[in-house]
C-alpha positions as CSV (number, residue, x, y, z in Angstrom):
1,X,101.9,57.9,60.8
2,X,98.3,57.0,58.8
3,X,98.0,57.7,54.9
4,X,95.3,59.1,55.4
5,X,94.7,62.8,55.0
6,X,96.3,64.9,57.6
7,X,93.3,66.5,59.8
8,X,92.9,70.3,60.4
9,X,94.5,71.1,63.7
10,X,94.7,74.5,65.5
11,X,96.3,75.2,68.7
12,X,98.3,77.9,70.5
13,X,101.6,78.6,70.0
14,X,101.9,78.4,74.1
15,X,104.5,76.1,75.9
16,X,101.6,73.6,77.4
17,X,100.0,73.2,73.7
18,X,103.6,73.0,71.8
19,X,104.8,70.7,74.7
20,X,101.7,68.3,74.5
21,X,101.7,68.5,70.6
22,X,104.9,67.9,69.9
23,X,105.6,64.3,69.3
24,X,102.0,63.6,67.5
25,X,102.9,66.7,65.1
26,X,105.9,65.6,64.4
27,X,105.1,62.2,63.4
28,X,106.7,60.5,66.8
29,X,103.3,58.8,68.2
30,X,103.1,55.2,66.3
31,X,99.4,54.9,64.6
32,X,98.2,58.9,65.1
33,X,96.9,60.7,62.0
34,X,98.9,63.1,60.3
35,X,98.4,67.0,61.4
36,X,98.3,70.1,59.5
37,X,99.4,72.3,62.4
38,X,97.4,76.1,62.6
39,X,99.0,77.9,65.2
40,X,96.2,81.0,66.7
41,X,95.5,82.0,69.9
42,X,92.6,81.1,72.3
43,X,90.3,83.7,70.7
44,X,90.7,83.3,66.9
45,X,90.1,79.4,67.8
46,X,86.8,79.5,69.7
47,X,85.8,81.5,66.8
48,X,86.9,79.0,64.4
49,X,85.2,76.5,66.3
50,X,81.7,78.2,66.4
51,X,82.5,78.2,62.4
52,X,83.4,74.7,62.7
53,X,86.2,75.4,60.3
54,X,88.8,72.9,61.4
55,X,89.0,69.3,62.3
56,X,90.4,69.7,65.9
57,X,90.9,72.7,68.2
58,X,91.9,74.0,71.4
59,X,89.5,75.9,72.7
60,X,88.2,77.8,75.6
61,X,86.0,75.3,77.9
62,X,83.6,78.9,77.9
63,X,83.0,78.3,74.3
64,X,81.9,74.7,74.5
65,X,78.1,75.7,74.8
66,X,78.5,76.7,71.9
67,X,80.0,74.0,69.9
68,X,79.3,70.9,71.9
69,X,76.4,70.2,68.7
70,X,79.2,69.9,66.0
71,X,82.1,68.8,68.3
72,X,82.9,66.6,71.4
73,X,85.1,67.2,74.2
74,X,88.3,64.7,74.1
75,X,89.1,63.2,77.7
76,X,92.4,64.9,77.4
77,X,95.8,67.1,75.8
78,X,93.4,70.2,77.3
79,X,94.5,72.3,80.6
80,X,93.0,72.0,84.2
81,X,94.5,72.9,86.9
82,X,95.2,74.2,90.9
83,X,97.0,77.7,90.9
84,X,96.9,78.5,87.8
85,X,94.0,81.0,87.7
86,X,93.4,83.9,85.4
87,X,94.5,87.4,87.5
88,X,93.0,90.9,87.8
89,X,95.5,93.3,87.3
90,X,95.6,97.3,88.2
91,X,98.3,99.9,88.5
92,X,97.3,100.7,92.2
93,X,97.0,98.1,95.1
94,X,93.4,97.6,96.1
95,X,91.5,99.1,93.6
96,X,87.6,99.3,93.6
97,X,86.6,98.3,90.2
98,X,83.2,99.2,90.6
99,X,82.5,101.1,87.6
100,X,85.6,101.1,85.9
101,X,87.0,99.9,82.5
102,X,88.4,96.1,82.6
103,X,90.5,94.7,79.5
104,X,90.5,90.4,78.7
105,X,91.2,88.3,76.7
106,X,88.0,87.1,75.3
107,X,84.5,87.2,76.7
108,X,84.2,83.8,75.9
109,X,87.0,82.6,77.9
110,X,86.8,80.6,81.1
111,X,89.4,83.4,82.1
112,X,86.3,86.0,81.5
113,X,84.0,83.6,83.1
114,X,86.1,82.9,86.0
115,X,86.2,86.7,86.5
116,X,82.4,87.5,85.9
117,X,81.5,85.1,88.7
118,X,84.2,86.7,91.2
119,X,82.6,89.7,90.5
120,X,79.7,89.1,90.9
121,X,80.6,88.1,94.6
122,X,83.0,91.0,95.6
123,X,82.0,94.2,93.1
124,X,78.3,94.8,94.2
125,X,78.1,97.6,92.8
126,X,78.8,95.4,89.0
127,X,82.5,96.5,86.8
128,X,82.2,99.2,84.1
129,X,82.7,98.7,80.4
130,X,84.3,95.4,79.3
131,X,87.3,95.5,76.7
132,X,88.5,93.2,74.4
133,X,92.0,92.9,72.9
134,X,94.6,90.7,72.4
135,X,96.1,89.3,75.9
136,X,99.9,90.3,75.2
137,X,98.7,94.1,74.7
138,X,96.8,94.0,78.4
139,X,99.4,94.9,80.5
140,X,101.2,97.7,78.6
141,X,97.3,99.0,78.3
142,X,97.1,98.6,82.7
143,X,100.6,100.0,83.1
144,X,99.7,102.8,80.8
145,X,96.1,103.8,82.0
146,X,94.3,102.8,79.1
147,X,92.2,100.6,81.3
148,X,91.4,100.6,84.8
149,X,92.2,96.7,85.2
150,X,93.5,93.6,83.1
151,X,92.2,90.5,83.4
152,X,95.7,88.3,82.0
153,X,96.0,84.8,81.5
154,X,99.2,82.0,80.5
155,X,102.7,83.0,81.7
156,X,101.4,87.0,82.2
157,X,101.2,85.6,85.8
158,X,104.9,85.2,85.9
159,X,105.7,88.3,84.7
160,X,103.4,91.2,85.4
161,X,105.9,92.7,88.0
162,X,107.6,93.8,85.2
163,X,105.1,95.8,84.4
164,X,105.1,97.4,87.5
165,X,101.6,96.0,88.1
166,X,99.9,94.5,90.8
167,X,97.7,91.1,91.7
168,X,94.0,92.5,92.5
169,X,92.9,89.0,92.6
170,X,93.6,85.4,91.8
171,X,90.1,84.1,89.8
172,X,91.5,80.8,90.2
173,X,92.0,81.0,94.2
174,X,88.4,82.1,94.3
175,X,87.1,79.3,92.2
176,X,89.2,76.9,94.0
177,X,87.9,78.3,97.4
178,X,84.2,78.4,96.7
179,X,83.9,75.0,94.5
180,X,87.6,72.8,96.0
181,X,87.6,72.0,91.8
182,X,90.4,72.9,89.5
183,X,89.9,75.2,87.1
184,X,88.9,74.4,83.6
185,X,90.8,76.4,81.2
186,X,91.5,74.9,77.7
187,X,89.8,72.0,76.1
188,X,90.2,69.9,73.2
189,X,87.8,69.3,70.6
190,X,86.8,67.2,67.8
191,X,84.2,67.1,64.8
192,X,81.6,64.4,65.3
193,X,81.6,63.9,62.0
194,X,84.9,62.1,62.1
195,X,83.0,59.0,63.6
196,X,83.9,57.4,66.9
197,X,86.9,55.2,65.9
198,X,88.5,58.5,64.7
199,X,87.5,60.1,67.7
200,X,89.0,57.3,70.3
201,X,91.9,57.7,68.3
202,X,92.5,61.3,68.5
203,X,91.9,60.8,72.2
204,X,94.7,57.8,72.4
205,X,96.9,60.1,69.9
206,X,96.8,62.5,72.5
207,X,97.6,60.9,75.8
208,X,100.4,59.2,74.1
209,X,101.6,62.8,73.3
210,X,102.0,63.8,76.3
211,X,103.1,60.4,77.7
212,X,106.2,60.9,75.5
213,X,106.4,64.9,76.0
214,X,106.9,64.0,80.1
215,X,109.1,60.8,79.5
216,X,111.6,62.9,76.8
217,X,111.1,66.4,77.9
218,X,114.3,67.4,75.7
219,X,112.3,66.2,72.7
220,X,110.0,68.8,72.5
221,X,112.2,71.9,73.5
222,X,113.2,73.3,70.1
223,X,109.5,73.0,69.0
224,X,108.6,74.7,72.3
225,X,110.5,77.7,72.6
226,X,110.3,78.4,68.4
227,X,106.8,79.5,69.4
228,X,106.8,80.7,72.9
229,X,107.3,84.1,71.5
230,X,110.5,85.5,72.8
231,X,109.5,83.7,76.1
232,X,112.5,83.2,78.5
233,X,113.2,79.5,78.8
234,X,112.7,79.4,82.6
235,X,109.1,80.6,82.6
236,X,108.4,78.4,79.5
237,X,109.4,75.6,81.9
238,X,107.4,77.0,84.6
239,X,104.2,77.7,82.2
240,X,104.7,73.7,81.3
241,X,104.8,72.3,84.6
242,X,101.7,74.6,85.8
243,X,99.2,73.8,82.8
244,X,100.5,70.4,81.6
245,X,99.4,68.0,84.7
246,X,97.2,64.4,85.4
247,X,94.3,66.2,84.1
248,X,96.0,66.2,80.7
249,X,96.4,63.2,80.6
250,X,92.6,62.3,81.3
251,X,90.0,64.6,82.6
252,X,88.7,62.3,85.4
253,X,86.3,62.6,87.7
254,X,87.6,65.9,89.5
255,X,88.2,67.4,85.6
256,X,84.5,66.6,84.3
257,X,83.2,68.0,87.5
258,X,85.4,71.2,87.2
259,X,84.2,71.4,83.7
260,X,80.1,71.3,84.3
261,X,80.9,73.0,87.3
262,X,82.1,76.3,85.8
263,X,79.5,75.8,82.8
264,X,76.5,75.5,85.0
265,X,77.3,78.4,87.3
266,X,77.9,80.3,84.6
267,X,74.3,79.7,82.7
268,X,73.0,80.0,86.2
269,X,74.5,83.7,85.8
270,X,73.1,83.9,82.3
271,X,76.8,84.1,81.0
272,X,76.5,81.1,78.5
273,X,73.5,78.7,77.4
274,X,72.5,75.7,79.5
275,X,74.3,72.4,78.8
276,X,72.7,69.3,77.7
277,X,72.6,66.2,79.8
278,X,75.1,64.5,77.6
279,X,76.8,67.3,76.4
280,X,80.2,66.6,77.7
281,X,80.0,63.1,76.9
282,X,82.9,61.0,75.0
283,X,82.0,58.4,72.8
């Protein structure tokens, strides 16, 4: 580990961030800077970011239009991914949400964009009043008729049958359908400010992460399921080996295209501001 000061991290307390995290928090990846670890979900880091109160962050790629003047987008340690879409939830099979009261996450989520731009194609008629609140409180709040609809992200997929609930529709299938690009879900960030050595660094520091997360899987468990938050092990497993995939690792072609794919539909939509030209561009 560097001497130097440890930077100002924040990231969920999710299997995929834990699981990528793990061995560069914990001192295991040879040359990385030190980390003083924030854990907060999606939300309460976009918002940090748009404060540009810490030195890296996972964030929402929806936020990014946002930030993109203080902060650029590493090449990697963020999730893309096939099947893995935000889903609209409802107590009733085949409800028209035309008109009625949808719950997410954050309305500056891809989740929420994801779902603003499947609406837009199948609810003519435009969804009712939009609610935020915490995602672990939107399916007790479906299931108990609080809302209308959820719109649920992370391992909610694997488990909304408990709630008695059922799949409206997969945002991700229709993204995938309409655009054949994964879907851009969480992104990591870093201050300009830090300079480009730190910032190829941080992007190396990364990668090597979750090099060693995949090649010692057994490494990271304890520091995985501490924070997953009472999760079963099995669908901590599953939740890694959905969000933690080759576009991890690096963003690539297919991942920068998914990423100012989403971002320019959305402005199109007048859901977010327009990017720059360079926006998205590494160092």
């Amino acid at each position: 580990m560097s001497t130097e000061p440890a930077l100002k991290i924040a990231y969920s307390p999710c299997p995929n961030d834990t699981f990528v995290f793990d061995a560069w928090a914990h001192g295991r990846v040879p040359g990385a800077p030190g980390l003083d670890v924030t854990f907060a979900d999606i939300d309460i880091t976009n918002g940090m970011a748009e404060r540009g109160e810490f030195d890296v962050l996972k964030v929402s790629y929806a936020v990014l239009p946002w930030v993109l003047d203080e902060y650029a987008l590493l090449p990697c340690g963020g999730a893309l991914g096939r099947g893995c879409g935000p889903l609209v939830l409802t107590r009733e099979a085949g409800t028209d949400l035309t008109g009625k009261t949808v719950a997410v996450p954050s309305e500056k989520s891809t989740a929420y964009l994801l779902f603003r731009l499947w609406a837009a194609d199948v609810v003519p008629g435009g969804v009712g009043e939009v609610v935020v609140m915490p995602f672990h409180e939107i399916m007790p709040a479906v299931r108990d008729g609080k809302v209308d609809a959820g719109l649920v992200i992370h391992e909610a997929r694997f488990t909304y049958q408990n709630y008695g609930l059922h799949c409206l529709a997969d945002m991700g299938r229709h993204w995938e359908s309409t655009t054949g690009l994964p879907i851009p879900l969480g992104a990591i960030i870093a201050k300009r400010s830090l300079g480009e050595d730190t910032l190829r660094l941080l992007a190396e520091s990364a990668r090597t992460s979750v090099r060693l997360a995949w090649e010692h899987p057994e490494a990271s468990r304890p520091y995985v399921l501490e924070h997953a938050q009472e999760m079963d092990p099995a669908v901590a497993d599953r939740h890694i080996g959905l969000y933690v995939n080759e576009f991890t690792a690096d963003l690539g072609e297919d991942g920068y295209a998914a990423v100012r794919g989403l971002l320019t539909r959305a402005a199109a939509e007048g859901l977010v501001p327009p990017l720059g030209p360079d926006a998205l561009s590494f160092v």
